[in-house]
C-alpha positions, 0 to 999 in steps of 0.5 A: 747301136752297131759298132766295128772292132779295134783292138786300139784299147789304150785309144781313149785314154783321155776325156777331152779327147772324146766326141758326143757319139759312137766309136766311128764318130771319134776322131784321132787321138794326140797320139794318133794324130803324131802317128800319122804325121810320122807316117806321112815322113815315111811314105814320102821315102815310098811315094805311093801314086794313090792313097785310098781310105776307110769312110771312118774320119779316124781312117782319113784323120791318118792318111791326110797328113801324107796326103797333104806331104805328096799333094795326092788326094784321099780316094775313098773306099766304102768297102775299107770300113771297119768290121761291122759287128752286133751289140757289145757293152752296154748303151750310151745313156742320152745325157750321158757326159765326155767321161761316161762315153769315154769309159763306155768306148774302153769297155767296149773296147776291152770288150771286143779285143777279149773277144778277137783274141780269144775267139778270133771269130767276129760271129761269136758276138751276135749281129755281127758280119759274117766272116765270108762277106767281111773277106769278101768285101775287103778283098773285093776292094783291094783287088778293085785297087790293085787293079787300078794301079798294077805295077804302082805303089798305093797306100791303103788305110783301114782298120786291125779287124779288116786288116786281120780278115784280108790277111787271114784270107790270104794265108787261109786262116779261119780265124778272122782275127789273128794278130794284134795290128797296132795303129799306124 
């Protein structure tokens, strides 16, 4: 089983808030639900023209509140998902209950984040995208925005290790990884 990254540790906090499935099947917690309601207030003083998403629910989840305030539609973007990466943690047993895959979803977590801080290099987990291809494919995508809407505001949701690797791009960085994005 795949996983993408988040340094979102504290997501998982509460088993019933948990889906039967991997990380990109969780929907928004509460508190991310707030968060992008709170967004949706802001980017009402903004007025973006175009709002474009990761494919991830959780990505959608946060821009639709907005969405709905402008009376825009969601725009997906495939090449906005999350950093592919390789196995980490362990598996998801078959039968396994809300709590289990809760926990499994915060190792994992806790995981990944040791690793994004320490290396900053998604490649040190084995199976993972490599870094050239993740710059390439999520700049490809926001030049495919901008381009559509130059000189206009839009807003774009994606995820913190896709974030990190646009913005690392950008200033020349080699990590992929440099910065904790906060969600929302």
């Amino acid at each position: 089983t795949r996983v993408r990254s988040s340094a979102a540790s504290d997501v998982y906090k509460r088993q019933d808030e948990v889906v039967m499935g991997d990380y990109d099947a969780q929907a928004l917690s509460a508190l991310g639900r707030r968060q992008a309601e709170a967004l949706a207030v802001r980017m009402r003083q903004i007025a973006p023209v175009a709002i474009y998403s990761s494919p991830i629910g959780r990505a959608i989840q946060t821009a639709q509140p907005t969405a709905n305030a402008l009376g825009l539609t969601i725009q997906i973007e495939p090449d906005l998902h999350e950093v592919e990466l390789g196995a980490i943690g362990g598996e998801l047993p078959a039968d396994a209950d809300p709590a289990a895959v809760a926990e499994l979803l915060r190792r994992r977590l806790r995981e990944i984040a040791a690793i994004a801080l320490t290396t900053g290099a998604w490649a040190s987990i084995p199976g993972s995208e490599p870094s050239a291809q993740l710059r390439q494919r999520i700049g490809g995508a926001i030049a495919r925005i901008a381009a559509r809407h130059a000189g206009q505001r839009t807003l774009v949701v994606s995820h913190g290790g896709a974030i990190n690797a646009w913005f690392a791009e950008l200033l020349g960085i080699e990590r992929d990884y440099f910065f904790p994005a906060a969600n929302t």
